[in-house]
C-alpha angles and dihedrals in degrees: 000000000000118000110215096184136023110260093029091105105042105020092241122146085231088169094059088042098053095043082054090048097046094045087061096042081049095067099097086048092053083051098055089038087056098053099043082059082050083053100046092048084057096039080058105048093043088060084054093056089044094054099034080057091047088056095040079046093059099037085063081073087074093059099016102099132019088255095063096055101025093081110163117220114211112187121177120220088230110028079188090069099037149350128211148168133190147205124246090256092064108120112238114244148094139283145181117227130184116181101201098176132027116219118253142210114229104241136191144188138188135227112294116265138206092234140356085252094062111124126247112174139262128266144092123309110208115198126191132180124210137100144280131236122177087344104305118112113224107201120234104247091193083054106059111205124265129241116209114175115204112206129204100260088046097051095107119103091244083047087052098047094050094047082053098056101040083059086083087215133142091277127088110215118204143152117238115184095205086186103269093064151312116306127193103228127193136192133183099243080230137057131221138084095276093049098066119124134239109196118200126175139216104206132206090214090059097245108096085173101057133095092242132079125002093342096075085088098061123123121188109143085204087065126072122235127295082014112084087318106078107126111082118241098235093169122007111215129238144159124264116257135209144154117223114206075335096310107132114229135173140190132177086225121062093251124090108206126196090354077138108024107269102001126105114202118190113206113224102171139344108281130111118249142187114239124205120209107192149138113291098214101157080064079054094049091050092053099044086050096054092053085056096052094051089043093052085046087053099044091048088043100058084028085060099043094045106049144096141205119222090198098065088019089233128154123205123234108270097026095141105012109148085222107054086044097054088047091052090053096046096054089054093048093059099032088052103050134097122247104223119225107024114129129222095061081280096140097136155003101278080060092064097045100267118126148154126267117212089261085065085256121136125246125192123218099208097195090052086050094045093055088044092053097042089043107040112003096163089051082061097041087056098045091061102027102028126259123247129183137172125220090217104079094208081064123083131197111230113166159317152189141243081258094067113083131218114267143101110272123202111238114218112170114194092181138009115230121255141207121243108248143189109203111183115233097230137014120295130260107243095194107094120186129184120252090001106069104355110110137067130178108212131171118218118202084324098321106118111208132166114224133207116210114218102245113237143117107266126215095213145352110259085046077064096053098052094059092043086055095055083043089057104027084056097059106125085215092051095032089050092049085048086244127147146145147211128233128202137168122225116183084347094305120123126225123190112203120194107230090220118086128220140031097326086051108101149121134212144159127231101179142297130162093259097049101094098042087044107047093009123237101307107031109189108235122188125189119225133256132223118222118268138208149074147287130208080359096294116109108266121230107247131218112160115313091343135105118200125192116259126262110264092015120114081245091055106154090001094147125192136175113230109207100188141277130123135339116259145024098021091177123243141331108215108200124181123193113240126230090264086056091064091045101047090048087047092045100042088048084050091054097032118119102256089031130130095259104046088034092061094042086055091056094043083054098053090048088054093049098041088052086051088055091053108039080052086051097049083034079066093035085058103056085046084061099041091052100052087048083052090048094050091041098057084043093054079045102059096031081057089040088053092045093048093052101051086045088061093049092048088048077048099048088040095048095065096047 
C-alpha cells in the first residue's frame, strides 16, 4: 500500500505534530537569534556614540588654535568707496585711506562697420603688453607677444573677433554697435599700466601701416592715424592709486594687499574713507557656539543610550557599557578643570559663560561670553586653545597644537632670522628716460617680475626709490604670491629688502635696461636666514623668524616669534593646554584604532558573527532533526496503515463465521 501524504495511514495530524515538535527542538535557535538582535541594537548605538564623537571632534577645529578664534573684523567708514577683509594676523587699529585713481583696462575700438560680416583683410595680428611712457610702448619681457592669423575665410570682423577670442590670450574680443555702426572692440583682460597693448599687423596687402585691410586694426600710439594708429583709445589703462595714512601706494588691480599687514582693500571709486582694523568676536561666538551644539549632541546622544526607565523597566542599549562610561568621565574631567596662567579671573568654563544644566548638557550665558570676549579676549583664547608666553619680551608666543604639552621649555637662539637683500654697488643715476634706462627684471623670494620705472628726473635717491617700491610692490605676479619688498637709499645707493624673512627670502636681477644705472655693475646681493635654536634643549624646526618644537618632544608644534636681541640663553617659554587640547586627545583616543571605542565595536561584531556561525550551524542541526521526526513519523504511518488494514480483514473473516 503506497502512502501519498503524512497522516493518510494513521489518521495523525504528523505535520502539527511535527511543527509542535520543531518549535520546542528551535529554542536554542530563538535564543541566538535574540541576542544577535541584542547585538544588532548595540552595534547600533555604538555607531551613534562614534559619529556623534567624530562631529564633536570636528567642531574642536573652531576653538583648537589661536587662528581659529582669533578672526579679525575690517569695516570701512564708506563700503561705496572700498571693500575690504583681513587675516587674523591683521593688527587692530585705525587708518586713514584715500583711493585717488581707479585702475583701468586699456580698451580699443575700430572704425565703425555696416555689418559684423563686413570684411577686413587677412593677415597676422601681432599683440604685445607693456606699458607706455611719453608716448613710447616698452614691451613686457616677462609677456611674449602673441601671434593671432586671420584666414581668408575668418577676415570679417565677426571672423576676427572670434579668432581673437579662441586664442585664449590676454585680450577680450567683442562686436558694439554705438549707433552709427559695428565696431570691433578690444580690452587687456588686466588691468593695470604695464598691461596696455601694442597691436602690429602683418597684412596680406603688404601695408601693415595703412587704413585698409587687416591694418585697420593696428594700434602704435608713436604712429599718426591711418598710419600704424588706426584703432581708436577708447580707455587708457592705468594702475589704481591711494595714500594710506599718507603712504602712496599703487597696483595695477584695483586691490591694494597688505597696504596695511593682513588686510585686502578693493577699491570700488575715488573717495577717502576711515578703516577699521578690529576683533571679530561674533566669528568667536560662532565658534564657541558650534562647539556647544556638537557637545550637547554628544551628551543626549550617550544620556539616551544609557538610560532606563523604571516605569517599563527597560534599559537602553550601552547602559553600562565600560566604554560609554569612560568616555562620560572623561568629558567632565576636562570640561571641569581649571587652565593655569591666564590673566582677568578667566580659569574655566563657567568664567566665559559656559556651564552645565542639570542633564549634563552646556549653556552658554552670552552676555558672560560677550564680556569675556570684549575684556580679555586672549584669557579666553587661551582657555579653549591653550595660552603660551615667553619671559624674553623680544619673544612672542605664537601658537601651538593638541600635540604640544603643558610645561615650562628652556629658549636657546643660535641665530636670529634675516631678510634677502639686493644692495647697488654705487650711487644711483637720477636721471630716468623712457625707453633708455626705465626697466628692470628682479626675482623676489623666487617670483620673477619685470618693473617699469616711472621716467622722470628725481630729486634724490630715496625719492627714487620710492617710486621704484610702488612700481615693484604693484606687480599682479608678486602681489598674487603675497610677496613685496622695501626699498631705501642710503649715500645715494639704493637697497631692495624682501619682506619675507628667512631662506626663501631673497632678491636678485637678471637684466633690464635700468639695472645698471640703478644698483651699479656688481650689486651685492645676500640671501635670508631663518631663525635658528632650541627648545626644552632639542634643535627647533625654523620658518622665518619663527621657532617650532620639535616633532616627538613634549614641546612638539610649540611656535614662537623671536623679535630680536642677543644670541644665546632667551629664558623660557610657559605653555598651558586649553581646554580643546584635552578633548581632541580624549576624543581621538575614543575613535583610534585600538581605542575603546573601536575596540568595543570590533568585539560586538565577532560576537554577531560568531552567533551567526552557530545559529547556521543549529539551523543545520535543525533540518537533521526534522527529518528524522519526518522519517519516524512516515514509518509509524505505514506500520498503522498495515495494522489497520489487517484489523479490517480479521472483522471481516470473523464477521461471516
Amino acid at each position: 500500500m503506497t502512502i501519498s501524504a503524512a497522516g493518510i495511514g494513521s489518521n495523525l495530524d504528523v505535520n502539527s505534530l511535527l511543527s509542535q515538535l520543531m518549535q520546542l527542538e528551535r529554542q536554542p535557535v530563538v535564543a541566538l537569534q535574540k541576542r544577535q538582535s541584542e547585538y544588532q541594537i548595540r552595534l547600533s548605538a555604538l555607531g551613534k556614540v562614534q559619529n556623534s564623537v567624530a562631529a564633536l571632534q570636528g567642531a574642536l577645529g573652531g576653538i583648537a588654535s589661536l587662528a581659529a578664534l582669533r578672526k579679525t573684523a575690517v569695516t570701512p567708514s564708506d563700503a561705496s568707496v572700498a571693500s575690504a577683509t583681513a587675516s587674523s594676523g591683521a593688527p587692530a587699529g585705525s587708518y586713514a585711506v584715500q583711493i585717488q585713481q581707479l585702475a583701468q583696462q586699456h580698451k580699443l575700438a575700430s572704425a565703425a562697420f555696416s555689418a559684423p560680416t563686413d570684411a577686413l583683410g587677412s593677415g597676422t595680428l601681432n599683440i604685445e603688453y607693456g606699458s607706455y611712457s611719453g608716448g613710447v610702448f616698452t614691451p613686457d619681457p616677462g609677456r611674449p607677444a602673441q601671434s593671432i592669423a586671420i584666414g581668408t575665410g575668418a577676415n570679417t570682423l565677426a571672423g576676427v573677433r572670434d579668432a581673437i577670442n579662441a586664442s585664449g590670450g590676454g585680450v577680450a574680443a567683442s562686436i558694439v554697435n554705438d549707433g552709427s555702426g559695428y565696431r570691433l572692440a578690444l580690452a587687456a583682460r588686466e588691468s593695470g599700466a604695464s598691461n596696455s597693448l601694442r597691436i602690429t599687423v602683418a597684412d596680406d596687402d603688404a601695408n601693415p601701416l595703412d587704413a585698409s585691410g587687416l591694418s585697420q586694426l593696428a594700434f602704435d600710439p608713436a604712429a599718426t592715424a591711418g598710419t600704424g594708429r588706426n584703432l581708436i583709445e577708447s580707455v587708457a589703462a592705468q594702475d589704481a592709486l591711494a595714500t594710506f595714512d599718507g603712504i602712496a601706494v599703487r597696483s595695477s588691480a584695483n586691490v591694494f594687499r597688505d597696504a596695511i599687514q593682513g588686510v585686502s582693500v578693493t577699491a570700488l571709486k575715488t573717495g577717502s574713507i576711515g578703516l577699521s582694523v578690529s576683533q571679530d568676536t561674533g566669528a568667536t561666538r560662532e565658534a564657541v557656539q558650534g562647539f556647544v551644539t556638537a557637545y550637547n549632541s554628544l551628551n543626549k546622544t550617550l544620556h539616551d543610550l544609557t538610560a532606563y526607565n523604571p516605569d517599563t523597566r527597560s534599559a537602553s542599549p550601552l547602559l553600562g557599557d565600560a566604554s560609554v562610561r569612560g568616555l562620560e568621565t572623561g568629558l567632565r574631567r576636562i570640561l571641569g578643570r581649571s587652565v593655569a596662567g591666564l590673566a582677568g579671573g578667566i580659569y574655566s568654563l563657567s568664567d566665559i559663560g559656559l556651564r552645565f544644566a542639570s542633564d549634563g548638557s552646556l549653556k552658554i550665558d552670552p552676555a558672560v561670553l560677550d564680556a569675556a570676549l570684549a575684556k580679555n579676549f586672549d584669557a579666553v583664547a587661551g582657555l579653549l586653545a591653550g595660552n603660551g608666553s615667553a619671559s624674553d619680551p623680544l619673544v612672542q608666543w605664537t601658537g601651538s597644537t593638541t600635540s604640544t604639552q603643558s610645561g615650562s621649555y628652556a629658549l636657546t637662539v643660535t641665530q636670529l632670522a634675516t631678510q634677502g637683500s639686493l644692495s647697488g654697488s654705487a650711487p644711483a643715476a637720477l636721471a630716468v628716460v623712457a625707453g633708455v634706462n626705465d626697466t628692470l627684471d628682479l626675482t623676489v623670494d623666487g617670483v620673477a617680475a619685470s618693473i617699469t620705472i616711472p621716467a622722470g628726473n628725481y630729486a634724490s635717491a630715496a625719492q627714487l626709490a620710492a617710486a621704484l617700491q610702488s612700481s615693484v610692490n604693484g606687480v599682479a605676479a608678486l602681489r598674487d604670491a603675497d610677496v613685496s619688498v622695501a626699498i631705501s637709499a642710503a649715500g645715494g645707493v639704493v637697497s631692495i629688502f624682501s619682506s619675507s624673512y628667512g631662506g626663501i627670502s631673497q632678491v636678485q636681477v637678471s637684466g633690464g635696461s635700468g639695472a645698471s644705472d640703478l644698483l651699479g655693475m656688481a650689486p651685492t646681493a645676500i640671501a635670508g636666514q631663518s631663525a635658528a635654536g632650541t627648545i626644552n634643549g632639542v634643535a627647533a624646526r625654523a620658518n622665518g623668524k619663527s621657532l617650532v618644537g620639535a616633532l616627538g618632544d613634549a614641546s612638539e608644534s610649540l611656535q614662537v616669534r623671536v623679535g630680536g636681541g642677543a644670541l644665546g640663553a632667551r629664558g623660557t617659554l610657559t605653555y598651558s593646554q586649553g581646554i580643546a587640547a584635552g578633548l581632541d586627545r580624549l576624543l581621538a583616543a575614543t575613535l583610534a584604532s585600538g581605542g575603546s571605542l573601536e575596540s568595543r565595536l570590533s568585539g560586538v561584531q565577532t560576537s554577531i558573527r560568531d552567533l551567526t556561525d552557530r545559529q547556521a550551524e543549529m539551523e543545520r542541526r535543525m533540518s537533521a532533526i526534522e527529518a528524522r521526526y519526518r522519517a519516524q513519523f512516515t514509518a509509524l504511518d505505514r506500520m498503522m496503515a498495515s495494522m489497520n488494514s489487517t484489523s479490517s480483514f480479521l472483522q471481516q473473516q470473523l464477521s461471516r463465521l
